[in-house]
C-alpha positions, 0 to 999 in steps of 0.5 A: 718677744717670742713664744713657742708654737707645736704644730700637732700637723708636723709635730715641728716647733715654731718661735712666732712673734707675741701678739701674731696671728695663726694666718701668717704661720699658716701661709708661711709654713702650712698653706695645705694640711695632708689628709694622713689616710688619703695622703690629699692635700687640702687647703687650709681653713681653720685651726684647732688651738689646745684642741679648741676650733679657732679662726686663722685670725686668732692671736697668740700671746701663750704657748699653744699646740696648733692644729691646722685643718682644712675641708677634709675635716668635719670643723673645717667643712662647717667653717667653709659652709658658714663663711659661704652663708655669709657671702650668699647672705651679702649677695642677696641684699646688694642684688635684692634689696628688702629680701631676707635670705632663710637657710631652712634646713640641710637636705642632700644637695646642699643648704636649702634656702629661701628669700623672703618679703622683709621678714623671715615669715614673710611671703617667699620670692623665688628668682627667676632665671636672670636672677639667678645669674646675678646672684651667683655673678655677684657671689662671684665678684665677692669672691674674686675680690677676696674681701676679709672677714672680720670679727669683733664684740659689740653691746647685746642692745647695738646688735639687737637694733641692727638685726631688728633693722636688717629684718632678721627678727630670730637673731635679735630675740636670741640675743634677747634670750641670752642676756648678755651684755655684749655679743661677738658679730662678723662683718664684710665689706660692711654688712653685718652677720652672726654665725655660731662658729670661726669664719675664713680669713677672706672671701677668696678661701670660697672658690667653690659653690653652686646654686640650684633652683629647688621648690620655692627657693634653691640649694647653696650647694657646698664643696663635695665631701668626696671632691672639694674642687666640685661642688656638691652634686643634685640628689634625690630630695624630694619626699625629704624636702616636703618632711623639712617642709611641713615640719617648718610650717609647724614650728611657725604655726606655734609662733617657734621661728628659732631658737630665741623664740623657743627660749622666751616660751620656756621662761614665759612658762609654757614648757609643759603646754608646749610638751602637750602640743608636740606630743598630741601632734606626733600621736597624729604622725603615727595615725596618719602613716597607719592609716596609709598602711591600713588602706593598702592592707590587701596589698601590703603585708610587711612593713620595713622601718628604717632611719639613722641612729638614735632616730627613734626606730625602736619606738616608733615601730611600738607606737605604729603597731599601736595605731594599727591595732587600733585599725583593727590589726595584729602587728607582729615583729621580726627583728633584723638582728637575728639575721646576721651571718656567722662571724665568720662569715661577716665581711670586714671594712677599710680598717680590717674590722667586722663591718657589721653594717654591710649589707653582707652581713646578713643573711639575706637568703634565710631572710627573703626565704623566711618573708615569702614562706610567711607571705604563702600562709607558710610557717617559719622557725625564726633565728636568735643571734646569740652575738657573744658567740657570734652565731644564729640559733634556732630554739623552737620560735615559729611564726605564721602570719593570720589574715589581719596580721600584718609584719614589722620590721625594722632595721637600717636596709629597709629602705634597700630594695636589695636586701630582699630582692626575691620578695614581692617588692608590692607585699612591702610598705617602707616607713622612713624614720629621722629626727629631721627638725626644722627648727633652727639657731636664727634665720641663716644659722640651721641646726644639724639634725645629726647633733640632734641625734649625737645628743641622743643617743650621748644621753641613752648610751650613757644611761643604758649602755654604759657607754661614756660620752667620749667614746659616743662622740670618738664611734659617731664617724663611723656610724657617719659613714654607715648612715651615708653608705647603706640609709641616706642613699634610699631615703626616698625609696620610702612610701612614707616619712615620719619625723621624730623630731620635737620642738622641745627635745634639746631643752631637754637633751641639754639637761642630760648632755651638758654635764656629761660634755662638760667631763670631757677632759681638754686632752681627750680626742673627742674634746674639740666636738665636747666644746663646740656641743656644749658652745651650740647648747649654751645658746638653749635655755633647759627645761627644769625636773619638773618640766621633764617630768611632764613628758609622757611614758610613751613619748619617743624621748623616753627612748633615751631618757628613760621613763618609757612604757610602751 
């Protein structure tokens, strides 16, 4: 008996066999998918069924439309990444035995990861060179050996056993948290793993990565966006590592090693003492950097706050200027958005469209002009950009900067020495700002901090800018691509770093988020990333009304749920 298959890919029909898998039409008939801008050809990874992420081991019993996908999509990298995860994790116990493999968090470069004594908490063991090259010639000969990736069900209490044995802790109490009684886990070659997401078919898809000795651990370094054939190149992470870093320590200082353990804390009860905490200990985040600026306060006199989307930028420009009158400052504010050039000056991107994010889109002689009149003890008359008209104005709003004034000023190319080249670059401190959280899924299974920030800003959007939640997930590549051309290159440029990132936020963002993912209709475009937010989010357990509630007025949050006061 046959049934009908639409690949989306041609829009061609297939007749296939009930009961066959995606993997045999897609070495028969798609082994490459054709990236429609570019016209490259990738291999092909995984499958999106009905518009739902599937493995080419996926069976077909019903009529399906069929999406093939490969490293050019952003579901196809994931899939390649945890496949890749997984082969680390089998080399790292057949060449050190008893240590436990942590991906910690994403950074520039790749995965960082660390090995640890017989527990994800236990003393790090960095390899030393020799050891190095046994663990990429053993990935290696896994991948040479094209070995399968399998996937199968198994009773929650079996797979809690098994983690526990393996020194894989996070896993087991997240299953614990679930209740569930049984649990989807991958194998290879006879080990035994948990990933959140489809696998490739066999070692043999993973021929490229890299290792990098970094820190205390390395980066597992995936295949570039930009070139698959190469693997991800080294890039400055230095100031952002030591931001993952502290923020780890935290999480384990509060006993959080992951999700399961975040999840028993919530049903234990201790949502608002973990509200409290958090709270206190970001407040002390924004003394600190207002303390920096407060001892550079005869050099410095503008403060340029940058950071991606829905990093809190707006708040955390409030609440630093609070710390700094408190030191005895007098904060003012220039906003960046009053410095776009006319539209018809404003440059257009690939697609033909106003690229509002360029660099070129302001007007940066006016600003550089304006900063150092300030600096001179000059006074200015400072634009409104009235945006339905697309063109600046100037209504009578002057500003001059007093001794104790200090300016902030925040924007995505603070960090970009080249927005105000004429300005005295040593007049200026840069503040980074992101949801860089550290908490992750189990041990080997990190959370993105770009979800964090989509379920952010989702939430606000939708609330105070009457944005649909559909159209927040179709706008979120492109933004991408701005965070990646004009912030992520000049992170490190920062004098200092501030994480916005909360322990409890996405108990709290799954409260808001969930039922507006769940609207998502299956024929929409934006409905294959609805499913695999709502697939990440089912794995949290949500705080109630009352709980929310217990979240300060001036709480970065409330930036996007609602409720703030500053």
């Amino acid at each position: 008996m046959r049934i009908d298959i639409l690949c989306k890919n041609d829009g061609r029909k297939h007749h296939v066999r009930v009961g066959s898998d995606l993997l045999h039409l897609a070495r028969k008939e798609y082994p490459e998918t054709v990236d429609p801008k570019t016209g490259k050809r990738y291999q092909v990874l995984a499958a999106l069924v009905d518009h739902k992420l599937k493995e080419l081991s996926f069976s077909i019993f019903f009529p399906h439309e069929v999406t093939f996908i490969g490293y050019n999509n952003p579901d196809g990298r994931r899939t390649y990444i945890r496949s890749l995860s997984f082969l680390l994790q089998h080399a790292v116990r057949d060449v050190f035995p008893g240590k436990v493999l942590v991906v910690e968090h994403s950074l520039p470069s790749g995965l960082y990861c660390e090995l640890r004594e017989g527990r994800p908490g236990g003393p790090a063991f960095k390899p030393d060179a020799e050891g190095f090259e046994r663990l990429r010639a053993r990935m290696r000969e896994l991948v040479d050996a094209d070995l399968p990736f399998t996937t199968e069900k198994i009773p929650t209490e079996e797979a809690e056993a098994l983690f526990e044995a393996q020194g894989q802790p996070y896993k087991a109490e997240l299953r614990r948290s679930l209740g569930r009684y049984f649990c989807r886990v991958y194998r290879l070659d006879g080990q035994v793993d948990s990933f959140h997401g489809p696998l490739v078919p066999s070692t043999g898809y993973l021929q490229v990565f890299g290792l990098m000795p970094f820190h205390k651990g390395f980066c597992l370094q995936p295949p570039s966006n930009i070139d698959p054939s190469r693997v991800t190149p080294r890039r400055p992470q230095s100031k952002l590592s030591a931001t993952f870093k502290e923020y780890s320590a935290w999480c384990h200082t509060t006993g959080i090693g992951g999700i399961g353990t975040l999840n028993k804390k919530l049903m234990d009860g201790k949502a608002v003492k973990l509200i409290n905490l958090c709270e206190a200990r970001q407040e002390r985040e924004y003394a600190r950097v207002a303390d920096l600026i407060f001892a550079e306060r005869e050099r410095v006199k503008i403060v340029f706050i940058a950071g991606p989307s829905s990093s809190g930028k707006t708040s955390s420009s409030l609440r630093l200027a609070q710390q700094l009158r408190i030191l005895g400052m007098k904060p003012k504010v220039i906003e960046l958005d009053n410095y776009f050039v006319s539209r018809d000056r404003t440059p257009l991107d690939d697609e033909g469209e106003f690229d509002f994010e360029a660099l070129e889109a302001m007007d940066l002689e006016l600003l550089g002009n304006h900063l150092n009149a300030l600096l001179a003890g000059g006074r200015v008359e400072l634009p409104r950009y009235d945006f339905k008209q697309g063109k600046p104005f100037f209504e009578g709003n002057f500003m001059e900067l007093d001794e104790n004034d200090i300016l902030i000023m925040e924007g995505i190319h603070a960090l970009d020495p080249a927005m105000v080249p004429s300005v005295d670059q040593s007049r200026i401190f840069r503040v980074y700002a992101s949801a860089l959280t550290s908490l992750n899924v189990d041990e080997n299974n990190n959370i993105s901090t770009t979800d964090n920030r989509l379920l952010r800003r989702m939430v606000r959007d939708y609330r105070y800018r009457g944005t649909s939640p559909e159209a927040t997930i179709l706008r979120w590549p492109s933004v991408r691509r701005g965070e990646n051309k004009y912030i992520f290159p000049f992170q490190e440029n920062a004098d200092a770093q501030f994480n916005s990132a909360l322990l409890y936020e996405l108990p709290l963002l799954k409260y808001y988020a969930e039922p507006l993912l769940r609207r998502i209709h299956p024929s929409s475009p934006a409905y294959t990333e609805a499913v695999r937010l709502l697939k990440f989010l089912d794995y949290i357990v949500a705080l109630t009304p009352e709980e929310i509630a217990a979240v300060p007025p001036t709480s970065i949050l409330r930036e996007f749920i609602g409720g703030q006061t500053l």
